[in-house]
C-alpha positions as CSV (number, residue, x, y, z in Angstrom):
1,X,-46.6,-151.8,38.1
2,X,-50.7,-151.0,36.4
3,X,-48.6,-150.1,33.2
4,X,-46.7,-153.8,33.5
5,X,-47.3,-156.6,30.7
6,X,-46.3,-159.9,30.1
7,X,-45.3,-160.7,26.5
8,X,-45.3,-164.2,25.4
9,X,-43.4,-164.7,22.1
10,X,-43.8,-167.9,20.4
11,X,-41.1,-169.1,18.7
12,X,-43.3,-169.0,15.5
13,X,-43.1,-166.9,12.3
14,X,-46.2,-164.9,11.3
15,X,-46.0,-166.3,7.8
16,X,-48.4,-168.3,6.2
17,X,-46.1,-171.3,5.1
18,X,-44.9,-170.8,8.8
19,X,-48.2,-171.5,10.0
20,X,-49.2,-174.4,8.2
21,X,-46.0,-175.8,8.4
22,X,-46.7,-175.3,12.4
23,X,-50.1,-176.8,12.5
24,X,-49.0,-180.0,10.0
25,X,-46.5,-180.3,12.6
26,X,-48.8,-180.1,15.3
27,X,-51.5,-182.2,13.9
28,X,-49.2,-185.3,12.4
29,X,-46.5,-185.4,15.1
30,X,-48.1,-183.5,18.5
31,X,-45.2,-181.3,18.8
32,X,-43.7,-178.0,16.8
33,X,-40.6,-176.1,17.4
34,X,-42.1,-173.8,19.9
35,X,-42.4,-175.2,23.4
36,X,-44.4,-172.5,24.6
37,X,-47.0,-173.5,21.9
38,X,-46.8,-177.4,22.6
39,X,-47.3,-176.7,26.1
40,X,-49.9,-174.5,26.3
41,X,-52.2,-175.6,22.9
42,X,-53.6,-178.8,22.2
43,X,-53.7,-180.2,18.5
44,X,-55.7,-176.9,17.6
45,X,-57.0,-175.0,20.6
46,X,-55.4,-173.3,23.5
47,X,-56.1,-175.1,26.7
48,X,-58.5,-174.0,28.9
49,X,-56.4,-174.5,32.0
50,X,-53.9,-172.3,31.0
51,X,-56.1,-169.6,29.4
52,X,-57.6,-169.5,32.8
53,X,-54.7,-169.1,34.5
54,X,-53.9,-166.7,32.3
55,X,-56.7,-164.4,32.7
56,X,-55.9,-164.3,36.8
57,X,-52.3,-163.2,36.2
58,X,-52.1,-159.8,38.4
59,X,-50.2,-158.1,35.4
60,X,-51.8,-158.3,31.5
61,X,-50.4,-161.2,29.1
62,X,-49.7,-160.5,25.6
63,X,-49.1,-163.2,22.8
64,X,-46.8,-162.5,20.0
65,X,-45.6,-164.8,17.5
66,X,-41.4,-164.3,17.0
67,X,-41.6,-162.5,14.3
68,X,-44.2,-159.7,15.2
69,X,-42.2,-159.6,18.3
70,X,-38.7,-158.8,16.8
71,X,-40.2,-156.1,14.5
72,X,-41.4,-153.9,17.3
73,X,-38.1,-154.8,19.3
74,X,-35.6,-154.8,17.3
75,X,-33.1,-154.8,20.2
76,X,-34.0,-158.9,20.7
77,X,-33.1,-159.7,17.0
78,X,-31.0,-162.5,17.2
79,X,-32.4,-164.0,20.7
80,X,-33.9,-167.3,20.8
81,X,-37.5,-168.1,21.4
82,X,-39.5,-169.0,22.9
83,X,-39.1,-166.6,26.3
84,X,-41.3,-164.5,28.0
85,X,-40.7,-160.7,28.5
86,X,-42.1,-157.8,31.1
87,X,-42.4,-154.6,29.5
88,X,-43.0,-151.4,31.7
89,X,-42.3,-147.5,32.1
90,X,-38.6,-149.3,32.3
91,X,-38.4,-150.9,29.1
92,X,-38.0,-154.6,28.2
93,X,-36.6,-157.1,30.1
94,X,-36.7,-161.2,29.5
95,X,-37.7,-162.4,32.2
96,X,-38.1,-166.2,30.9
97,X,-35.4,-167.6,28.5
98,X,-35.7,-170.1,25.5
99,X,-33.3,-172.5,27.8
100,X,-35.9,-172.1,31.0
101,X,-39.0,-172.9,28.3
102,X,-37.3,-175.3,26.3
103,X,-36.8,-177.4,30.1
104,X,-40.8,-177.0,31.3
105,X,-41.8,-180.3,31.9
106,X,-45.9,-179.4,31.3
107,X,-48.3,-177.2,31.7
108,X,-48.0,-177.2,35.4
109,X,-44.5,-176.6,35.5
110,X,-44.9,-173.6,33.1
111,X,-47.7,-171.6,35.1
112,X,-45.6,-172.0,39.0
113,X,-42.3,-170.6,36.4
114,X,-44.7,-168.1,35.6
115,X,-46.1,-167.5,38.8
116,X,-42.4,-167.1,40.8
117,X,-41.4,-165.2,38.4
118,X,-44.1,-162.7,38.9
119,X,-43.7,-162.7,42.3
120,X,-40.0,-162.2,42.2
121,X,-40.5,-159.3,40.1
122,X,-42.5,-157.7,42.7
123,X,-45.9,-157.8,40.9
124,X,-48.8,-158.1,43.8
125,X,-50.7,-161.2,43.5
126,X,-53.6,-160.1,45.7
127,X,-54.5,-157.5,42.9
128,X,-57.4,-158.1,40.9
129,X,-57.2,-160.3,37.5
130,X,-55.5,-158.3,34.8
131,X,-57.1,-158.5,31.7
132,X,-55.3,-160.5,28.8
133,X,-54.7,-160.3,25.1
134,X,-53.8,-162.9,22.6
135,X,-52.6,-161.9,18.9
């Protein structure tokens, strides 16, 4: 699976008002309507615990904001977000729903959902580190 990725879509416009109204939120109450982002961001940065963890995944991550996301798959118009999706010589397939996000409990929760579900899908975790991007 070398042509395998992870794609990470926050449930987040790519709008400017969507952003600041995002970060306000983030800021003055300490959560937004993205789990994925409350989870894996502090106030303003992304936590280093999870960017690490991140960066040893045996497949690449991506990082798309909704969106982006639904543009360049317009099949998932109309899904909710956020979820996490493996994209390969196959296609697309969600492999982490809003419902199974939305439930995380923390951080640590979210990277052993992560890492079954990259075992279950076959994806060796002896391989070397993948390398990750973030948009």
């Amino acid at each position: 699976m070398s042509d395998s990725k992870l794609i990470f879509v926050y449930n987040v416009d790519a709008s400017p008002l969507a952003l600041m109204r995002d970060l306000y939120q983030a800021v003055t109450v300490g959560e937004t309507d993205c789990r994925l982002c409350d989870i894996t961001y502090g106030k303003l940065l992304k936590d280093p615990e999870w960017a690490r963890f991140v960066r040893e995944l045996p497949v690449a991550a991506e990082f798309r904001m909704r969106s982006t996301f639904v543009r360049n798959h317009p099949d998932t118009k109309g899904r909710r977000f956020p979820a996490a999706y493996l994209e390969n010589g196959e296609g697309l397939r969600e492999v982490i729903g809003a419902d199974e996000m939305e439930a995380v409990g923390g951080l640590a929760d979210l990277m052993s959902l992560v890492s079954d579900r990259v075992r279950e899908l076959g994806i060796a975790t002896s391989a070397s580190p993948a390398a990750s991007r973030s948009a």
